[in-house]
N, CA, C and O atoms as CSV, one atom per row, in Angstrom:
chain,resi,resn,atom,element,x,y,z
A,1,UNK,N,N,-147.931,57.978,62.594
A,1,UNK,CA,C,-148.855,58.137,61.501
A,1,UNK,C,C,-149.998,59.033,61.967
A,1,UNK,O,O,-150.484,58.931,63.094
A,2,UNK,N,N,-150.479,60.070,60.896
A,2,UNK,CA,C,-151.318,60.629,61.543
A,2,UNK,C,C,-152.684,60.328,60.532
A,2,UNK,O,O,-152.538,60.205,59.316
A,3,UNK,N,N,-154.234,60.211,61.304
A,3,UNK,CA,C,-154.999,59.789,60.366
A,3,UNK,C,C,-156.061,60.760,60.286
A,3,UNK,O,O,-156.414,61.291,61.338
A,4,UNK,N,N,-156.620,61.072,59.221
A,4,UNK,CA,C,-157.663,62.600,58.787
A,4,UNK,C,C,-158.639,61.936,58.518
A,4,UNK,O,O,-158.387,60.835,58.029
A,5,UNK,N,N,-159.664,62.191,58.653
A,5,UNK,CA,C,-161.148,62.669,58.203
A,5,UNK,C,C,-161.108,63.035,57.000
A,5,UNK,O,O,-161.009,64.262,57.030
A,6,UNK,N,N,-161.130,62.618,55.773
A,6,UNK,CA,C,-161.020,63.803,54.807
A,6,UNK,C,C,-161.976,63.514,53.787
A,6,UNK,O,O,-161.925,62.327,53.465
A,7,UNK,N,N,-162.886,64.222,53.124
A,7,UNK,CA,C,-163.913,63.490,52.296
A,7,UNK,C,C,-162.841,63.178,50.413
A,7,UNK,O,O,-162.003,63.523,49.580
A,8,UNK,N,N,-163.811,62.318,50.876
A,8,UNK,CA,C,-163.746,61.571,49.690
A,8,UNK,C,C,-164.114,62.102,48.278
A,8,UNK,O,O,-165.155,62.758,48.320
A,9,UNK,N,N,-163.534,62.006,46.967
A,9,UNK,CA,C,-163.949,62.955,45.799
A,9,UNK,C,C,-164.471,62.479,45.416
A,9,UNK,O,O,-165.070,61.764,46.218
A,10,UNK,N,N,-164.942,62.231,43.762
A,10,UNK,CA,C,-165.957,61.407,43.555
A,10,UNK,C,C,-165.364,59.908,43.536
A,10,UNK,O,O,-164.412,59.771,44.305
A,11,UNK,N,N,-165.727,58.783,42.829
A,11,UNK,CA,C,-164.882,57.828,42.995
A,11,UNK,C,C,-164.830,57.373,41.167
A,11,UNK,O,O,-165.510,57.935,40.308
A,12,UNK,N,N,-163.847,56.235,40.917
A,12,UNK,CA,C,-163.607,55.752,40.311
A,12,UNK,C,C,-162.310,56.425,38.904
A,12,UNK,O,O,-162.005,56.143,37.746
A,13,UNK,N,N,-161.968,57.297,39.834
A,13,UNK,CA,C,-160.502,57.793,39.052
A,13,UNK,C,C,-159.788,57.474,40.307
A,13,UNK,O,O,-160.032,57.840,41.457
A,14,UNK,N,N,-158.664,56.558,39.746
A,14,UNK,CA,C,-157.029,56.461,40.707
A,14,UNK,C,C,-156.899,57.040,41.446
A,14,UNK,O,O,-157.186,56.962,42.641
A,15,UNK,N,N,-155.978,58.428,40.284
A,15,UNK,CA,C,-155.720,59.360,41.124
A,15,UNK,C,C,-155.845,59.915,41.782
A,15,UNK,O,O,-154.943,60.372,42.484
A,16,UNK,N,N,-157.512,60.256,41.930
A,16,UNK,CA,C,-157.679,60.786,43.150
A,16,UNK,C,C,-158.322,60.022,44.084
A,16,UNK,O,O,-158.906,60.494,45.060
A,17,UNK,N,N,-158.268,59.299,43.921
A,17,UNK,CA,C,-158.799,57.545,45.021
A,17,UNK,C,C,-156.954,57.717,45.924
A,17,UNK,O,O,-156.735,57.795,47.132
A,18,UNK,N,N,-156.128,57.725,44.982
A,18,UNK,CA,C,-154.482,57.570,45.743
A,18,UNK,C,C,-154.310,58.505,46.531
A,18,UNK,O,O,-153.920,58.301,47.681
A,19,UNK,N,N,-154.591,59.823,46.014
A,19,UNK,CA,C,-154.179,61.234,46.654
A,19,UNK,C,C,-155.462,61.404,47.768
A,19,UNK,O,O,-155.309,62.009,48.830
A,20,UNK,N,N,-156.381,60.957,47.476
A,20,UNK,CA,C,-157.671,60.674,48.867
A,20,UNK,C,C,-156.739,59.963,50.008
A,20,UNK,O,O,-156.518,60.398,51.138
A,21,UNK,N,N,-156.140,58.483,49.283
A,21,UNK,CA,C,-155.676,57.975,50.291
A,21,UNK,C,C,-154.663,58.402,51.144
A,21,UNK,O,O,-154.687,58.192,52.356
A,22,UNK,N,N,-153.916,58.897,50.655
A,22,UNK,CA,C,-152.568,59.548,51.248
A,22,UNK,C,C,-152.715,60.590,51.992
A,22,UNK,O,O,-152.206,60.774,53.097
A,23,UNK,N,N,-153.628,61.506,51.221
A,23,UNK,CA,C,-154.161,62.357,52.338
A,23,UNK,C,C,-155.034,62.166,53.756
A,23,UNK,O,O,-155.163,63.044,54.608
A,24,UNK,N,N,-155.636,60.742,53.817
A,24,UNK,CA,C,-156.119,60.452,54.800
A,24,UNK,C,C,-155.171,59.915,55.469
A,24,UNK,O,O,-155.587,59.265,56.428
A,25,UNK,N,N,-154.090,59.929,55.345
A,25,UNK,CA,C,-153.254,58.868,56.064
A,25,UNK,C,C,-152.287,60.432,56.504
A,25,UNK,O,O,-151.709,60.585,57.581
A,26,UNK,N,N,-152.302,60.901,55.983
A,26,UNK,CA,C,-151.598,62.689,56.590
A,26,UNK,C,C,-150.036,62.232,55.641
A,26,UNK,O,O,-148.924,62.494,56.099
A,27,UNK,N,N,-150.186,61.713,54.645
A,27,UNK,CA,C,-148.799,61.646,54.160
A,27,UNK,C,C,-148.665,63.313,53.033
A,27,UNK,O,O,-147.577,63.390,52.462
A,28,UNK,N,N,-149.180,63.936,52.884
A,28,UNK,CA,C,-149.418,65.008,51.852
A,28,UNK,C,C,-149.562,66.147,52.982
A,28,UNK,O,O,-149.994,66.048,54.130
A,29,UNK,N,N,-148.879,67.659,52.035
A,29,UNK,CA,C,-149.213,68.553,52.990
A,29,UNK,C,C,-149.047,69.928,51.802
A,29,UNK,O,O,-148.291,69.976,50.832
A,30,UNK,N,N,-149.878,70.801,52.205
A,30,UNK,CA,C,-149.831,71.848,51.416
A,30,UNK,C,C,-148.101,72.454,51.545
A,30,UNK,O,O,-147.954,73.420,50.796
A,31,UNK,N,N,-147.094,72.169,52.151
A,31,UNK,CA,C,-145.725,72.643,51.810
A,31,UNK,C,C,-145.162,71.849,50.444
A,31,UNK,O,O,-144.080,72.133,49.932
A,32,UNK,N,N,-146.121,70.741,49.899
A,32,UNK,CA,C,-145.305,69.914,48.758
A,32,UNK,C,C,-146.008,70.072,47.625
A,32,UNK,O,O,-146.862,69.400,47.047
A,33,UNK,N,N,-145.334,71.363,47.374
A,33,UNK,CA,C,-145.969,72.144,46.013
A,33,UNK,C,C,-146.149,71.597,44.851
A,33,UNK,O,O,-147.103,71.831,44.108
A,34,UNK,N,N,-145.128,70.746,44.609
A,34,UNK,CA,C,-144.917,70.007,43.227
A,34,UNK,C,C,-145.399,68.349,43.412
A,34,UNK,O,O,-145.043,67.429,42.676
A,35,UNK,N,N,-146.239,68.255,44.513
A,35,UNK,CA,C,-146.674,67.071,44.676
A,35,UNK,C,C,-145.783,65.731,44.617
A,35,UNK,O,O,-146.202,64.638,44.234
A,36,UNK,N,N,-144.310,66.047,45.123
A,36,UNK,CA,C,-143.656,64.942,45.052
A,36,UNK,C,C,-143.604,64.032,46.038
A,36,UNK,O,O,-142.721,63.183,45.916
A,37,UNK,N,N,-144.446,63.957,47.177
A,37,UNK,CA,C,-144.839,62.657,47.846
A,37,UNK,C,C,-145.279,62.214,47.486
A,37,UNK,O,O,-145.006,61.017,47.389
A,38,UNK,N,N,-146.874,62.985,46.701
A,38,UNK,CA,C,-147.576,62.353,45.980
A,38,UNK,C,C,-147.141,61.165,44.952
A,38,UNK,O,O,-147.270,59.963,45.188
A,39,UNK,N,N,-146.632,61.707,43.832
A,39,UNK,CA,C,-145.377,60.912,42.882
A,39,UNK,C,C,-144.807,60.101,43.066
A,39,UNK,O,O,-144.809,59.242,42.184
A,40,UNK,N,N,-144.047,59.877,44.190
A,40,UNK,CA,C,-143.528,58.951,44.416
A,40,UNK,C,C,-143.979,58.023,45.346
A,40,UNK,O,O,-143.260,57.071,45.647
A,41,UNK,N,N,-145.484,58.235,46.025
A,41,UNK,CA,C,-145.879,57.163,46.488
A,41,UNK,C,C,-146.536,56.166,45.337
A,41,UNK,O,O,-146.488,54.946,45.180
A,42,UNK,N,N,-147.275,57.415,44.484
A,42,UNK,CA,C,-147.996,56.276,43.284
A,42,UNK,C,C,-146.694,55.373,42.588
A,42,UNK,O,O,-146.781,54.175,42.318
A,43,UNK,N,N,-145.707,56.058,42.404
A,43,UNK,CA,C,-144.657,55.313,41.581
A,43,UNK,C,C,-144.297,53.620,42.382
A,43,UNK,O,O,-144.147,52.537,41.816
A,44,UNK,N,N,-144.257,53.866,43.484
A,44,UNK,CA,C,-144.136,52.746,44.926
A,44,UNK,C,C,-145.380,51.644,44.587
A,44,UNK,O,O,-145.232,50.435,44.411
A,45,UNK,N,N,-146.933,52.584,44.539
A,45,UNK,CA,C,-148.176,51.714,44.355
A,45,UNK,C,C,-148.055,50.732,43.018
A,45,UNK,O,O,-148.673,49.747,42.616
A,46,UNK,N,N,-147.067,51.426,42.600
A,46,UNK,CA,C,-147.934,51.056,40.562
A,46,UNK,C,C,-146.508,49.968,40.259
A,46,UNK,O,O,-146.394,49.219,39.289
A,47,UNK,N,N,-145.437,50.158,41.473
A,47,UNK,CA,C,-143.975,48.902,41.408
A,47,UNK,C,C,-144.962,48.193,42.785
A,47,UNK,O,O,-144.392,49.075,43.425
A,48,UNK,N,N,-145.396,47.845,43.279
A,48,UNK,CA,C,-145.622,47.090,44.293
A,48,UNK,C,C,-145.979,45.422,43.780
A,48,UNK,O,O,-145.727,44.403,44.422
A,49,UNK,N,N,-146.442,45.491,42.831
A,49,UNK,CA,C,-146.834,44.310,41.986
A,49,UNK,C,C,-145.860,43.008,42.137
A,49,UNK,O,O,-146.025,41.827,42.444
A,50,UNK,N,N,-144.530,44.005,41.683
A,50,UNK,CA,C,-143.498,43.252,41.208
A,50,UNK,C,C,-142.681,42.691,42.065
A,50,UNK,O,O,-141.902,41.785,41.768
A,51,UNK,N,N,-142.822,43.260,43.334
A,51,UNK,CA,C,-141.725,43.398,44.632
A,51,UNK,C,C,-140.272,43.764,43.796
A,51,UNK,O,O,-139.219,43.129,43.865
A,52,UNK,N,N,-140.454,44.558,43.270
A,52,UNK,CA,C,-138.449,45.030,43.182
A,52,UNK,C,C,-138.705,46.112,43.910
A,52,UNK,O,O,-139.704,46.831,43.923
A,53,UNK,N,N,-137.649,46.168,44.553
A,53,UNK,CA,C,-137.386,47.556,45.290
A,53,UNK,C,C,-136.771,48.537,44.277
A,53,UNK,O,O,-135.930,48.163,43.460
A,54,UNK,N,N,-137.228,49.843,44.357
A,54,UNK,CA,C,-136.616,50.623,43.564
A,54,UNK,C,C,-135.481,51.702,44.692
A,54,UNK,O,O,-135.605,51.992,45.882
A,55,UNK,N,N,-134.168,52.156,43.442
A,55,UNK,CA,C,-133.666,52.904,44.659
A,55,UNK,C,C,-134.112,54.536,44.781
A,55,UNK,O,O,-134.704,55.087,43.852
A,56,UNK,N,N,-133.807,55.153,45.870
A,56,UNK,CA,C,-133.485,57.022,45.825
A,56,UNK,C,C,-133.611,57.048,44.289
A,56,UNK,O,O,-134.661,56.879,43.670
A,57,UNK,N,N,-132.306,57.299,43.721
A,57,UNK,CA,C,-131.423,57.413,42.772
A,57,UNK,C,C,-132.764,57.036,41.622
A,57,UNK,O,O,-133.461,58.002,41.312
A,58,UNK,N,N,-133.005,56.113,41.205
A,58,UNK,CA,C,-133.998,55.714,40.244
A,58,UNK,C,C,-135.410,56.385,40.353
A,58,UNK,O,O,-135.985,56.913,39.400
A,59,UNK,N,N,-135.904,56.301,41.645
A,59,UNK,CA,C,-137.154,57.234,41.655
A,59,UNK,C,C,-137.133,58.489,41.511
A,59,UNK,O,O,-138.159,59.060,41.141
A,60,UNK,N,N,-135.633,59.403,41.842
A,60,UNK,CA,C,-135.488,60.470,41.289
A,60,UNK,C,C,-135.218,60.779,39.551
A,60,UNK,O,O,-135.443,61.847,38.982
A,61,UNK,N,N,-134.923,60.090,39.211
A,61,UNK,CA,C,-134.647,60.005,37.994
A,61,UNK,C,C,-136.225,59.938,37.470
A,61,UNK,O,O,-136.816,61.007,37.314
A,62,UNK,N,N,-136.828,58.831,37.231
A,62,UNK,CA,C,-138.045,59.005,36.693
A,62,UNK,C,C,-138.900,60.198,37.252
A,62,UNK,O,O,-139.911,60.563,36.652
A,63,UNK,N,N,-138.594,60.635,38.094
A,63,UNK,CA,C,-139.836,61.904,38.667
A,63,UNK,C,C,-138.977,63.198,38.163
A,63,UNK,O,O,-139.670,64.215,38.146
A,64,UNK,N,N,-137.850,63.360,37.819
A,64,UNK,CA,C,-137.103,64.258,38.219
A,64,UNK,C,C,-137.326,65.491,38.798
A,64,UNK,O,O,-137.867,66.553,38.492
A,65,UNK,N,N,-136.424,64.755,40.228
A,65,UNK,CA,C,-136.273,64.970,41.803
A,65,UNK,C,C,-134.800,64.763,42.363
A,65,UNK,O,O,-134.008,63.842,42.162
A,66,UNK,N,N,-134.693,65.865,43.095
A,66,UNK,CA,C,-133.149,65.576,43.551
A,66,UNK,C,C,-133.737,64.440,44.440
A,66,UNK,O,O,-134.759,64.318,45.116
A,67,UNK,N,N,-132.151,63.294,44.018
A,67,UNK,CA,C,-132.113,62.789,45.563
A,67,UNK,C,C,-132.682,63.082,47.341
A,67,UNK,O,O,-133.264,62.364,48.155
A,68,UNK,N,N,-132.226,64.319,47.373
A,68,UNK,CA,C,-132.285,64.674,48.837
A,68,UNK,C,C,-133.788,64.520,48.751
A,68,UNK,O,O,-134.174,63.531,49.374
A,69,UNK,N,N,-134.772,65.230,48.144
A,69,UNK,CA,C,-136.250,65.317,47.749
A,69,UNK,C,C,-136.873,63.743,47.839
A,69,UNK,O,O,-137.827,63.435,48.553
A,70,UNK,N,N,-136.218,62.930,47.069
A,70,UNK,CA,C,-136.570,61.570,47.338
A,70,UNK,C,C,-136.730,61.096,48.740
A,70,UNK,O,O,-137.714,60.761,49.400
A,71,UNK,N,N,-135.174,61.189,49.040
A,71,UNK,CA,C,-135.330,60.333,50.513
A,71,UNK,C,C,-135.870,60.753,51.561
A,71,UNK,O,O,-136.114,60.030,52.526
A,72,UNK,N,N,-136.293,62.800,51.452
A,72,UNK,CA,C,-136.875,62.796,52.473
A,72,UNK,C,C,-138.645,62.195,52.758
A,72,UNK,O,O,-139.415,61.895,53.670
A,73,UNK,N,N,-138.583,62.271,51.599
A,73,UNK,CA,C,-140.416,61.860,51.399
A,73,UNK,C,C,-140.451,60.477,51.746
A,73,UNK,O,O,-141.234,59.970,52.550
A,74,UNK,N,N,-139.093,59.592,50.757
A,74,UNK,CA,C,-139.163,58.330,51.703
A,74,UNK,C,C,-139.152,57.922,53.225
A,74,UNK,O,O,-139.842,56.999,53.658
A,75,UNK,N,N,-138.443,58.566,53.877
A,75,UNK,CA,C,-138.321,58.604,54.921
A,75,UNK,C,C,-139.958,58.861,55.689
A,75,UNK,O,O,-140.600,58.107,56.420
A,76,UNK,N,N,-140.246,60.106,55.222
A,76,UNK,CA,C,-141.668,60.239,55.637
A,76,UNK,C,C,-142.680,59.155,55.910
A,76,UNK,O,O,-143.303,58.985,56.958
A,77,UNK,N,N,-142.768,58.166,54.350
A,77,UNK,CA,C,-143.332,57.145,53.937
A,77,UNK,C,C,-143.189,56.346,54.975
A,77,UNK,O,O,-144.050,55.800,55.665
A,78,UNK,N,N,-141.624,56.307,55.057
A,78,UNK,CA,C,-141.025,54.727,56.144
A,78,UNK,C,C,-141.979,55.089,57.797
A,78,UNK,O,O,-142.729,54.269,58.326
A,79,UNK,N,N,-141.742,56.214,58.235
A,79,UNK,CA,C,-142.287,56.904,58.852
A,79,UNK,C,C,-143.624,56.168,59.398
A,79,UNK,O,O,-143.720,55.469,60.406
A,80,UNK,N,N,-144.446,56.451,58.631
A,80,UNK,CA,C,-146.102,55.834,58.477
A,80,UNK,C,C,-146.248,54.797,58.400
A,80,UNK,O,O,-147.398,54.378,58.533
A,81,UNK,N,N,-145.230,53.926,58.162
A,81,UNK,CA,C,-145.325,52.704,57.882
A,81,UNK,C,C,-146.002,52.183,56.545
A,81,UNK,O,O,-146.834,51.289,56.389
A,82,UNK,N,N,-145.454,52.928,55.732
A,82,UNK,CA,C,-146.314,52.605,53.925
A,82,UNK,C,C,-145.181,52.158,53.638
A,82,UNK,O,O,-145.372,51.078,53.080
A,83,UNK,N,N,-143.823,52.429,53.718
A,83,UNK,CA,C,-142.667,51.758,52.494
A,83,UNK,C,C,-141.698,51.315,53.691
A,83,UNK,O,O,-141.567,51.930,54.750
A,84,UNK,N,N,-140.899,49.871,53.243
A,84,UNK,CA,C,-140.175,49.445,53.955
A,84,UNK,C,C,-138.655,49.753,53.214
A,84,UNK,O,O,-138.512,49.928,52.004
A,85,UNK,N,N,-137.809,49.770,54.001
A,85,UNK,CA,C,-136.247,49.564,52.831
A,85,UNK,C,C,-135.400,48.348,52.801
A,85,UNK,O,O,-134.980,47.682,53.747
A,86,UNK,N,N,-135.186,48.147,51.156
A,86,UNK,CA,C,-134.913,46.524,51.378
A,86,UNK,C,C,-133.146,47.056,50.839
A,86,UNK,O,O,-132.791,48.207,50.588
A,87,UNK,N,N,-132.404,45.952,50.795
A,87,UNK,CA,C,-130.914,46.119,50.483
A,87,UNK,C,C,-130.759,47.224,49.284
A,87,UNK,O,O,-130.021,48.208,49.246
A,88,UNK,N,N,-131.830,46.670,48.183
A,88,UNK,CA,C,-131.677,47.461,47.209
A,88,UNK,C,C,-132.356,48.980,46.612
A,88,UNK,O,O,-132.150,49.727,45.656
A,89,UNK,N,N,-133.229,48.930,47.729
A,89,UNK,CA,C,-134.233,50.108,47.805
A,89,UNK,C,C,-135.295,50.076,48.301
A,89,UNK,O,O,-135.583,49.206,49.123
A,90,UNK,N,N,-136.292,51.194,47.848
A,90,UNK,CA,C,-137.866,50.750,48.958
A,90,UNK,C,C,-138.771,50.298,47.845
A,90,UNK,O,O,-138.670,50.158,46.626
A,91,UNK,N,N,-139.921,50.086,48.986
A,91,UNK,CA,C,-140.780,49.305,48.124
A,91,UNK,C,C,-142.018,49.298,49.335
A,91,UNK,O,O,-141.979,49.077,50.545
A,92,UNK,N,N,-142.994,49.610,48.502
A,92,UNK,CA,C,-144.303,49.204,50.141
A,92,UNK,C,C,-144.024,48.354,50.861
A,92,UNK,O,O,-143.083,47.593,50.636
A,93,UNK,N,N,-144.885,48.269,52.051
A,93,UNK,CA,C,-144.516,47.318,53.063
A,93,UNK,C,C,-145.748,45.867,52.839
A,93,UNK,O,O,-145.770,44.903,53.604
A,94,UNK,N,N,-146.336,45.973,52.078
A,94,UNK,CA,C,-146.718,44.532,51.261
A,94,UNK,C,C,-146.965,45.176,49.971
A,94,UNK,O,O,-146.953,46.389,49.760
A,95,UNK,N,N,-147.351,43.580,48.536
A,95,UNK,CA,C,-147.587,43.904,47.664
A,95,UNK,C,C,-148.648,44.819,46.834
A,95,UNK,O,O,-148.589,45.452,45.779
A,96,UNK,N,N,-149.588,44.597,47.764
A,96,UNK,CA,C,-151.057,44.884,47.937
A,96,UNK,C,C,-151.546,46.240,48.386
A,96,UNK,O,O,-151.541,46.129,49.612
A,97,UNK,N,N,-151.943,47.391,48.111
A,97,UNK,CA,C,-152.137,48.258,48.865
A,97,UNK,C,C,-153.707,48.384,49.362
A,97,UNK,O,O,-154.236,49.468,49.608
A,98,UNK,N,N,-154.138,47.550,49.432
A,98,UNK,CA,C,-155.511,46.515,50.829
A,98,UNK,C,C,-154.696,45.651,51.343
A,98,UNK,O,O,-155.396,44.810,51.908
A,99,UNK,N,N,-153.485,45.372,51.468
A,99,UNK,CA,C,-152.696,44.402,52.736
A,99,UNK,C,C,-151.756,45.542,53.212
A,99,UNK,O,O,-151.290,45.333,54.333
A,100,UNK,N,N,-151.451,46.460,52.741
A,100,UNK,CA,C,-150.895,48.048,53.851
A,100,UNK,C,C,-152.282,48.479,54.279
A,100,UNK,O,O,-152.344,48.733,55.482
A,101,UNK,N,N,-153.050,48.579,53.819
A,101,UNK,CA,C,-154.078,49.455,54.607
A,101,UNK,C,C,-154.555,48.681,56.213
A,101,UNK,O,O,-154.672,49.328,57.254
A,102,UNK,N,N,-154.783,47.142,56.089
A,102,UNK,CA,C,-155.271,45.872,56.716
A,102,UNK,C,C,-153.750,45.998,57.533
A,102,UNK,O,O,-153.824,45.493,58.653
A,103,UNK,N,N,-152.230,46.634,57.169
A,103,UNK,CA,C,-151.467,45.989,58.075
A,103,UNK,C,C,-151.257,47.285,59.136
A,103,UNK,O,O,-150.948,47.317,60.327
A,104,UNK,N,N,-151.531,48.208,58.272
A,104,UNK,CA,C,-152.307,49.530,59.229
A,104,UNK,C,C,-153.062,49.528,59.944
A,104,UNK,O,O,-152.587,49.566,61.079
A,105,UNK,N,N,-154.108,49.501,59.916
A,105,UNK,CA,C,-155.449,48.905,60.632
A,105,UNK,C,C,-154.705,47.823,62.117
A,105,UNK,O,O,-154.680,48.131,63.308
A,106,UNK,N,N,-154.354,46.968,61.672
A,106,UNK,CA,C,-153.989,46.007,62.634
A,106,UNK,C,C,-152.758,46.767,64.087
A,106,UNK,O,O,-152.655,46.683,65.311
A,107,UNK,N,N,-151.960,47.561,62.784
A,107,UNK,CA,C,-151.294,48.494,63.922
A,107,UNK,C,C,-151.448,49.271,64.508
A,107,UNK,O,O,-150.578,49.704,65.263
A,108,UNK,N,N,-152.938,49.904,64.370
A,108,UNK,CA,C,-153.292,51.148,65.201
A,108,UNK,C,C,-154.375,50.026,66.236
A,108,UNK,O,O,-154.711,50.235,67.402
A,109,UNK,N,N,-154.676,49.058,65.531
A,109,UNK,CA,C,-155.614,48.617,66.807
A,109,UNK,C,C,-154.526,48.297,67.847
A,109,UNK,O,O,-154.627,48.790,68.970
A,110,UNK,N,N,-153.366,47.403,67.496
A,110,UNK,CA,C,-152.463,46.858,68.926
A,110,UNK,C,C,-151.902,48.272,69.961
A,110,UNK,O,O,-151.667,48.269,71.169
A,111,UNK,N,N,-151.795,49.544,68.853
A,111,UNK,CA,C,-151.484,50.650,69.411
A,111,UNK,C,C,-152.574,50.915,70.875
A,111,UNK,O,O,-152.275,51.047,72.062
A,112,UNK,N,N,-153.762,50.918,70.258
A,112,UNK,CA,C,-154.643,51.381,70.989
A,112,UNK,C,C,-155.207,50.258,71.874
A,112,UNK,O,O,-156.113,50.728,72.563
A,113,UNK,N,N,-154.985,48.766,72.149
A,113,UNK,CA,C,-155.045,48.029,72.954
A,113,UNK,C,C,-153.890,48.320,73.851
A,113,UNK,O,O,-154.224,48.362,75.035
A,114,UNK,N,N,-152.689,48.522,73.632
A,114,UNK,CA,C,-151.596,49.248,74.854
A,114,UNK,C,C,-152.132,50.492,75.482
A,114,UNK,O,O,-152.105,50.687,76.697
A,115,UNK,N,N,-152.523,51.157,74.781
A,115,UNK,CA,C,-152.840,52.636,75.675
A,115,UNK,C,C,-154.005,51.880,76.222
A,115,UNK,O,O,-153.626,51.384,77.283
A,116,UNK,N,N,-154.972,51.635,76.037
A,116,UNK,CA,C,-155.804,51.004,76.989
A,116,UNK,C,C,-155.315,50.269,78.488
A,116,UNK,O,O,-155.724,50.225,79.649
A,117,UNK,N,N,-154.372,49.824,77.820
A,117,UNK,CA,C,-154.041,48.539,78.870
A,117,UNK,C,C,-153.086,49.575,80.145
A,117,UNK,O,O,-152.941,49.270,81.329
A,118,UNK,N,N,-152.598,50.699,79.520
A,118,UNK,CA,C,-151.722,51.257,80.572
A,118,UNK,C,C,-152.475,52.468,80.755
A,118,UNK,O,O,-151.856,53.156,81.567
A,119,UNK,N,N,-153.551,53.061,80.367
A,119,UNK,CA,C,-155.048,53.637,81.091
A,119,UNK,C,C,-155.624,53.020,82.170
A,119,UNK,O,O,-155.811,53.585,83.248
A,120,UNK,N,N,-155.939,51.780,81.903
A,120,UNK,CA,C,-156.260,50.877,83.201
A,120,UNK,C,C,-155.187,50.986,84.435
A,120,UNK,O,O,-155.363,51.097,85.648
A,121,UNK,N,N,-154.380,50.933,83.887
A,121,UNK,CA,C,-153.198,50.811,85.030
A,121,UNK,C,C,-152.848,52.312,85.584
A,121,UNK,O,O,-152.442,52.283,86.745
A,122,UNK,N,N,-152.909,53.422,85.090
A,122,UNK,CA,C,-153.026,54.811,85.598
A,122,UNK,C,C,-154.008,55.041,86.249
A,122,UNK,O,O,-153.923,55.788,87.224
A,123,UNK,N,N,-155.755,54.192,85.715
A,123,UNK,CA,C,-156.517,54.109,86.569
A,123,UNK,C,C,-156.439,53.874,88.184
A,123,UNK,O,O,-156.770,54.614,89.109
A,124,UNK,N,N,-155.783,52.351,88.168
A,124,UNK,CA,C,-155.851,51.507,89.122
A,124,UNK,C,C,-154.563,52.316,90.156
A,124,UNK,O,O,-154.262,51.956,91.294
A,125,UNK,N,N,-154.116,53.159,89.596
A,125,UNK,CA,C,-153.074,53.374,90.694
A,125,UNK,C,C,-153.118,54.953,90.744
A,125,UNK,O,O,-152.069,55.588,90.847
A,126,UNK,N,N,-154.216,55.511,90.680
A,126,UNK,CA,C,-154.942,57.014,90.787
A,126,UNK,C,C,-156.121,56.737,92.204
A,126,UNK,O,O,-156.408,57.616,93.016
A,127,UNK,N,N,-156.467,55.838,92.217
A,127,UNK,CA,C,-157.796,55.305,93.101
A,127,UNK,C,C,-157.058,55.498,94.547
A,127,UNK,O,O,-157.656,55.224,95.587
């Protein structure tokens, strides 16, 4: 996952509260012209409620998006750790998108308590 600095627009529209978010999270990139990460992460945010997993196949359909277009963005997603894949399709990795952000958070801290812990130990055996 990669994480940006990126200012913030004004607040209290979604959309660009979502596309703030995503972009801080480095899921968006000026090669995705037609904004279909974008799309299909909100489509993910706005099913998260329900927990159904939606499939490829269906999220392309409502966005219309090839398949291939779908899964690679999913993949991306899975990537970052925003969407998990369940038997029947993906779906965020909680219902909540303040319990992905909080399960984010939690994973970059354990990240960065290991590199610490094996800094110390490159330390201790540099001396």
């Amino acid at each position: 996952m990669t994480v940006l600095k990126v200012r913030r627009p004004g607040e209290g529209n979604v959309n660009n509260d979502l596309q703030w978010l995503g972009n801080s999270l480095g899921l968006f990139n000026l090669r995705d012209k037609d904004s279909s990460c974008f799309r299909i992460f909100i489509t993910l945010v706005k099913k998260s409620n329900t927990n159904f997993p939606l499939s490829s196949d269906d999220i392309a359909e409502k966005l219309n998006l090839t398949r291939g277009t779908v899964v690679h963005h999913l993949i991306k997603l899975m990537d970052a750790g925003i969407v998990v894949r369940e038997k029947e399709g993906y779906l965020l990795r909680e219902q909540k998108l303040t319990k992905v952000i909080d399960d984010l958070h939690k994973d970059v801290e354990s990240l960065f308590d290991e590199l610490m812990t094996v800094a110390e130990e490159v330390d201790q055996q540099l001396r």
